[in-house]
N, C-alpha and C positions, 0 to 999 in steps of 0.2 A: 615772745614765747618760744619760738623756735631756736633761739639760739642760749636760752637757757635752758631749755630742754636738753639740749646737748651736751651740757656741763654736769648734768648729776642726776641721778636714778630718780630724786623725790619727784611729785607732780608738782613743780612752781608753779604755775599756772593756775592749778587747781586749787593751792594753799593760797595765792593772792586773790582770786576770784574770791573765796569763803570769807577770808579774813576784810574783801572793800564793802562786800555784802552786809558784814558785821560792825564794822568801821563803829556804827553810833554805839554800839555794846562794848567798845575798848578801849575807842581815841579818849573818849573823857577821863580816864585812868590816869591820863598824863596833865591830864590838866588837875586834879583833884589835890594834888600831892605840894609841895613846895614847888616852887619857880625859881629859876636863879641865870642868869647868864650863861649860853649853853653856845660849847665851841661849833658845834654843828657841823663839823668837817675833822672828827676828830680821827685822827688815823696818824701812821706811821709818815706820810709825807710830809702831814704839819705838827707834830710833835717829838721832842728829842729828851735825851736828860744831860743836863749839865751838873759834873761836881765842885758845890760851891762849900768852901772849907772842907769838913768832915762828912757830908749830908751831897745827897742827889737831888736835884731841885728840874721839876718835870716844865720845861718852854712848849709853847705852843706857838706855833704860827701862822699869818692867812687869817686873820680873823673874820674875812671881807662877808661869811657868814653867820657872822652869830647872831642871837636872837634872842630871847627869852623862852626857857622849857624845861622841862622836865630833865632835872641833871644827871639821871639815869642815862639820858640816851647819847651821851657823850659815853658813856662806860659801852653801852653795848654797841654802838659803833667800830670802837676799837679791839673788842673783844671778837668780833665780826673778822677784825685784819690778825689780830695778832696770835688767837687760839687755835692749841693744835687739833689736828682733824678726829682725833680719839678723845679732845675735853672730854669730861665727864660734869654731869649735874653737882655733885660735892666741891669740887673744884669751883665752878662758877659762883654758887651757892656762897662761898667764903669769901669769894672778893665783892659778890655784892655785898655781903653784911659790911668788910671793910671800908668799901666807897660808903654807906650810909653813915657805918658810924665816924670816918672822917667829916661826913657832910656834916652831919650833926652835931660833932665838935666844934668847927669852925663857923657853921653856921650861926649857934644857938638856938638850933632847934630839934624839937624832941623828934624821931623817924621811927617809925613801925616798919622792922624788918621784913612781915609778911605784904605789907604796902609797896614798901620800897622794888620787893619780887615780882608785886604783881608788875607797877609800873614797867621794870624791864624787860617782862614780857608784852608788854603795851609798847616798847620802845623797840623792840625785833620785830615788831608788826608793824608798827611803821615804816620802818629800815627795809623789810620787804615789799611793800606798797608802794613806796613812797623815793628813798634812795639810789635803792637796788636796779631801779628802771632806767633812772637819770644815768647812770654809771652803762646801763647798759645802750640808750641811745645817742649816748658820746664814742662807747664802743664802735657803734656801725662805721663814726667816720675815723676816729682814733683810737687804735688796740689799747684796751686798757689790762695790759697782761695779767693783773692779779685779779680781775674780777670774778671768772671762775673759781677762787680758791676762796674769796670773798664771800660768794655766794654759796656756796657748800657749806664753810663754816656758820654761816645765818642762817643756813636750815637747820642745820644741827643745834644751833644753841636754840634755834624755835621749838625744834623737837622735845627739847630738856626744858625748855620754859614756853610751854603755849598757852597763848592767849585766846581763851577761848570763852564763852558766857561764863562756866562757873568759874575759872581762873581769875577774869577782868570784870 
């Protein structure tokens, strides 16, 4: 607590306490939705893009955690590393609709855009509960330099996508 206190004006503390409090009212959001093979460590470390012929073809790497979940939260993981600190909601907004409607392409199956939103916000809430901490008690022995910018940006994108009863 104390040392994410130090990284940013929001109350973290205060929004993870509410949000494990709430846990039964949002985790099942993530379960409701489609399932698929979820990188679960998805960030700028294990992911590159390679161009194959004409086309950019996105590698992942490190698989050594993946799992099955909610394919949303491979999106807002990395959304978490790679967004600038003034996103906006419009902005996030559009590339969820495009991660759905690629899901849904490839998948075969039919996705509810307002679903798929919620779920994301299901999946920031996790990511702050749940990630956010593990990253941060690796910190105490190993600086993990980007965490603080990490963890800004995941407030901010919670800010613009909360999970909250009527939300989730």
């Amino acid at each position: 607590a104390p040392m994410f206190g130090e990284w940013t004006a929001a109350p973290v503390t205060a929004i993870q306490h509410r949000l494990i409090h709430r846990m039964a009212e949002w985790s099942p959001v993530l379960s409701r939705g489609p399932q698929t093979l979820i990188h679960n460590d998805f960030n700028p470390r294990n992911v590159c893009l390679r161009r194959r012929q004409d086309r950019w073809a996105l590698c992942a790497f490190d698989w050594e955690l993946a799992t099955i979940g909610a394919p949303m939260r491979d999106l807002a993981e990395l959304l978490c590393f790679v967004s600038p600190a003034d996103v906006d909601g419009d902005e996030v907004r559009a590339l969820i609709g495009r991660h759905a409607g690629e899901f849904s392409a490839r998948a075969g199956v039919r996705v509810d855009r307002d679903t798929w939103e919620t779920a994301f916000a299901a999946s920031l809430a996790e990511l702050l509960v749940d990630r956010l901490p593990v990253y941060g008690m690796v910190h105490r022995v190993k600086p993990q330099p980007f965490l603080p910018r990490v963890l800004r940006r995941c407030l901010r994108l919670h800010a613009l996508f909360p999970c909250d009863a009527a939300a989730c």
